[in-house]
C-alpha positions in Angstrom: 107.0 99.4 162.8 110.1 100.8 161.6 113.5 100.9 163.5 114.4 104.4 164.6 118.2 103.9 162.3 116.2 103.2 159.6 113.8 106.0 160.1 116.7 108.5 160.3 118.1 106.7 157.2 114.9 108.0 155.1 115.3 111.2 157.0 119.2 111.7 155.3 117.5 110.8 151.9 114.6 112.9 151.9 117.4 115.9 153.2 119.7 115.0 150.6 117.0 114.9 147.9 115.8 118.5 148.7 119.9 119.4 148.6 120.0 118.4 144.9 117.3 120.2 143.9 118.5 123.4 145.3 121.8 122.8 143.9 120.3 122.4 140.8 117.5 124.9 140.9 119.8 128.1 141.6 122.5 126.6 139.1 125.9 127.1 141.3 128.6 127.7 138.9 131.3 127.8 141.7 134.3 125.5 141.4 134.6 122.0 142.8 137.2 123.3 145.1 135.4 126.2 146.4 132.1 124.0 146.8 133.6 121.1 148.6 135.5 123.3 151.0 132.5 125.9 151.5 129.8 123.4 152.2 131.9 121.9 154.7 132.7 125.1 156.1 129.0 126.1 156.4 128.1 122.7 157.9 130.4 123.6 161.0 127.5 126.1 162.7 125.2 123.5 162.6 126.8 120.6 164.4 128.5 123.0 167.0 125.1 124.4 167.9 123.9 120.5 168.0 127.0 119.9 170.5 126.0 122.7 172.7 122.7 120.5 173.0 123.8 117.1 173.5 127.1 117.8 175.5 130.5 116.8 174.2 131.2 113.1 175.5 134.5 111.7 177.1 137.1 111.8 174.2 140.0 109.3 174.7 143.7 109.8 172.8 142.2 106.6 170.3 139.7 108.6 168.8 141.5 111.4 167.9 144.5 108.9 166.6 141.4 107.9 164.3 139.6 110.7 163.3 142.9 113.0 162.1 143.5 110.2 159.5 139.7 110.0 158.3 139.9 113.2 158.1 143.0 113.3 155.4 140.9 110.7 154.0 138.0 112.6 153.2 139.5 116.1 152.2 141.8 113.3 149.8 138.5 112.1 148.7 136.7 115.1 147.8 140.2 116.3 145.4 139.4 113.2 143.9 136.1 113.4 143.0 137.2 117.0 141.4 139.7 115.6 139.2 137.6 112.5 138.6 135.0 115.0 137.0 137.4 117.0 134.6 139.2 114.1 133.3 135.8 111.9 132.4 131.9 112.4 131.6 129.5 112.9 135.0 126.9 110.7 132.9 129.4 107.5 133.0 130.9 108.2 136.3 128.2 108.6 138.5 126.1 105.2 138.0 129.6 104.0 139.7 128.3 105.4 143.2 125.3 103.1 142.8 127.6 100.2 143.4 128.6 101.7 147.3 126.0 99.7 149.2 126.6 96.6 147.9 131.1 96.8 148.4 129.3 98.4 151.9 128.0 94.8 152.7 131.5 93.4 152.7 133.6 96.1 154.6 130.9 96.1 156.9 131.4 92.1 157.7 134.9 92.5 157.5 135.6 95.2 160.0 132.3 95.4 162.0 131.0 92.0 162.1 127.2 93.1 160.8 125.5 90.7 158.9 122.0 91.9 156.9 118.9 89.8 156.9 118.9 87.7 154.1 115.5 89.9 152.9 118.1 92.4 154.0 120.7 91.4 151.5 117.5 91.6 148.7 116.5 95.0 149.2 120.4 95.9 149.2 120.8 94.7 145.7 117.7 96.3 144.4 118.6 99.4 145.4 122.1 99.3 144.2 120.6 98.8 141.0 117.8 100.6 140.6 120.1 103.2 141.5 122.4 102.6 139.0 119.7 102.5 136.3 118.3 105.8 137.0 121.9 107.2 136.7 122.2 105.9 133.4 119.9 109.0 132.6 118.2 107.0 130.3 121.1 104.8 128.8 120.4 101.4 127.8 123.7 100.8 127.7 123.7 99.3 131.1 127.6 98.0 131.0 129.3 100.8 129.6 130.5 102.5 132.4 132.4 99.4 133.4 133.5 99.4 130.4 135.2 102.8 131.0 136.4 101.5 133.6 139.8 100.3 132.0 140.4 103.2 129.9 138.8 106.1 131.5 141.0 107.8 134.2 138.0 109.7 135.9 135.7 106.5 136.5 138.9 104.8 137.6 139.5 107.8 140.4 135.9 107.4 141.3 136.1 103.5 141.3 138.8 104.3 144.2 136.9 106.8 146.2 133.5 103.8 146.3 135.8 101.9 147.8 137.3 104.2 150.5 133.9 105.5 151.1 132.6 102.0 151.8 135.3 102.0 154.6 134.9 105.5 155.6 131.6 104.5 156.1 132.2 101.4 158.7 134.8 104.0 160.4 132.1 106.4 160.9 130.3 104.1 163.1 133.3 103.3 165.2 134.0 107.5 165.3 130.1 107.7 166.6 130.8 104.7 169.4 133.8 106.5 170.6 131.9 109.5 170.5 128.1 110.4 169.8 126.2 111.3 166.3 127.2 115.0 166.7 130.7 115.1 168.1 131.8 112.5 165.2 131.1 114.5 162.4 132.1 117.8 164.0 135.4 116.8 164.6 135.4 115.4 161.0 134.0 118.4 159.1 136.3 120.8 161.1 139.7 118.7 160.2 138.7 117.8 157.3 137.8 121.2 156.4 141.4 122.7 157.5 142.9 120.3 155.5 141.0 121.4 152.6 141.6 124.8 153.0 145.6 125.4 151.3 144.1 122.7 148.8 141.2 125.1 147.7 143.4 128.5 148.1 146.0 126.5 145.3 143.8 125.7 142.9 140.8 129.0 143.3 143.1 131.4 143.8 139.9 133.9 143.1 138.0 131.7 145.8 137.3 134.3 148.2 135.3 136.1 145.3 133.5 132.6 144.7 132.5 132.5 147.8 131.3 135.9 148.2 128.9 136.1 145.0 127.6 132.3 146.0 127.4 132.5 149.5 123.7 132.1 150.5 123.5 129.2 148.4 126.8 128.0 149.9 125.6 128.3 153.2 122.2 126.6 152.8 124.2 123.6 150.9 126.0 123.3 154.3 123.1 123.6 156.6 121.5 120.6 154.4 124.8 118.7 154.9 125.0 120.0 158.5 121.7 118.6 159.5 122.1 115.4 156.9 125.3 114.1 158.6 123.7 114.3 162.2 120.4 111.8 160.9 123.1 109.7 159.2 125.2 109.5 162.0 122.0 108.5 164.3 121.3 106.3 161.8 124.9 103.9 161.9 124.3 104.1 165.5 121.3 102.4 165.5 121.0 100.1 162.5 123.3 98.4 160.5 126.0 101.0 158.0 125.0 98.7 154.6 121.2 99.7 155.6 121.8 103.3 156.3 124.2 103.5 153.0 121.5 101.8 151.0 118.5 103.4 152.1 120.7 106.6 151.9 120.7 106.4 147.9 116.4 106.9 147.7 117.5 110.6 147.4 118.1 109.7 143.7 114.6 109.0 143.0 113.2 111.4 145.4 115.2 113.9 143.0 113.4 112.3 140.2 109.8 113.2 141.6 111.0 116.3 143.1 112.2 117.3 139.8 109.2 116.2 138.1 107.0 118.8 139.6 109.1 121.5 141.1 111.5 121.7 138.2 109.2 120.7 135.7 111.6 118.2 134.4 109.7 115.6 132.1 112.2 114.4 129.9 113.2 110.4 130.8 110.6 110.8 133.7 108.4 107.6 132.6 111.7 105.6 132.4 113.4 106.9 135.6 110.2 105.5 137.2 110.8 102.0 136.7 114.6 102.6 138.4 112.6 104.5 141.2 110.0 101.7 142.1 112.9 98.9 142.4 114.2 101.3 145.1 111.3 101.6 147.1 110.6 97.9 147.2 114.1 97.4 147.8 114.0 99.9 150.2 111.1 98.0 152.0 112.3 94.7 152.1 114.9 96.4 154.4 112.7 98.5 156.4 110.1 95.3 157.4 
């Protein structure tokens, strides 16, 4: 029988795995800037109707003394992962974020005390890198983007968002203590989102346009997120952050089978498939 963390951590996959395949299936050609900012700004609905559900809990000065500076953090974060983007090539930079759960296993020790099973620890590893096979897109180079790490600017910018994502990810849990799932990442996407906003009005100064003429899909991007960051939440309550990170990254080959047959894209499939089954045994070694 499966925990309940760990079921909402396959519930933030299979969301996110949908996500990328609408993102991908109505081609959005809006900036980073504008995309970031928006689906952020769309999420906001969603968790505010959630808090008129659950209630909003007993909020002490500490936890707004922690969410303001997470908050930076992440609008920081996503600027990052904009420049990261222009200055190197998405193929080489994103078998990086493969690398999260398993820097996750270590911040988690460090700040929260959770120690995985060593079964745990197994699955962990397998889906880091299945993960980061499949986002090789078929490279056999399997050391290359390290490679690029010492030269390359953008996978060096991405090498330093990982890393404050795998705390992020620990502070998350001690937001949703202070807090509950839903009030957490409210708080989060609305600061965060402010800060954003002179950011994105700087570099799109056309942005209201961008926004305009992308809209709907905009909006459903931040409903996914909206909804995604509420399971996720549920989930760091409940189970351990390295599991919930881990388990988190199966929306890489759900994306693969999703693709498969709703995109009709073939091309690497049989390969992708060998990355896809280390993650799902990887996967259960942490769900049993």
């Amino acid at each position: 029988m499966f925990e309940l963390g760990i079921i909402f951590a396959f519930a933030v996959a299979l969301i996110k795995g949908f996500q990328s395949i609408v993102q991908r299936e109505d081609a959005l050609v809006t900036d980073e800037y504008v995309t970031a900012f928006s689906s952020r700004l769309f999420g906001i609905p969603v968790l505010f109707a959630a808090i008129l559900y659950t209630g909003i809990p007993d909020l002490g000065t500490n936890y707004f003394l922690m969410a303001v500076p997470v908050s930076l953090v992440i609008a920081g974060t996503s600027i990052l992962i904009a420049k990261a983007f222009k200055e190197s090539d998405a193929s080489i930079e994103t078998p990086m974020f493969a690398i999260s759960p398993i820097l996750v296993l270590f911040t988690s020790f460090f700040i929260l005390g959770e120690v995985p099973s060593p079964k745990g620890v197994v699955g962990i590893l397998m889906i880091a890198f299945g993960a980061y096979t499949l986002k090789l897109e078929g490279s056999h180079r399997l050391l290359e983007p390290f490679k690029r790490l010492w030269v390359e600017r953008g996978v060096q910018l991405i090498t330093v968002v990982i890393f404050i994502y795998s705390i992020t990810s620990n502070l998350d849990k001690l937001g949703v203590q202070a807090s509950s799932p839903v009030m957490w990442p409210l708080t989060v996407y609305t600061l965060s989102t402010l800060f954003m906003l002179p950011i994105m009005m700087k570099k799109s100064p056309d942005w209201k346009s961008k926004m305009k003429d992308d809209w709907k899909l905009l909006a459903l991007l931040g409903v996914f997120g909206g909804v995604s960051i509420i399971f996720q939440m549920a989930a760091i309550e409940l189970t351990l952050v390295s599991y919930v990170v881990s388990i988190k990254r199966l929306s890489i080959p759900l994306t693969v089978v999703l693709g498969y047959f709703v995109l009709n894209e073939k091309d690497g499939f049989k390969e992708r498939i060998i990355g896809s089954i280390i993650m799902a045994v990887g996967a259960l070694l942490i769900s049993l």
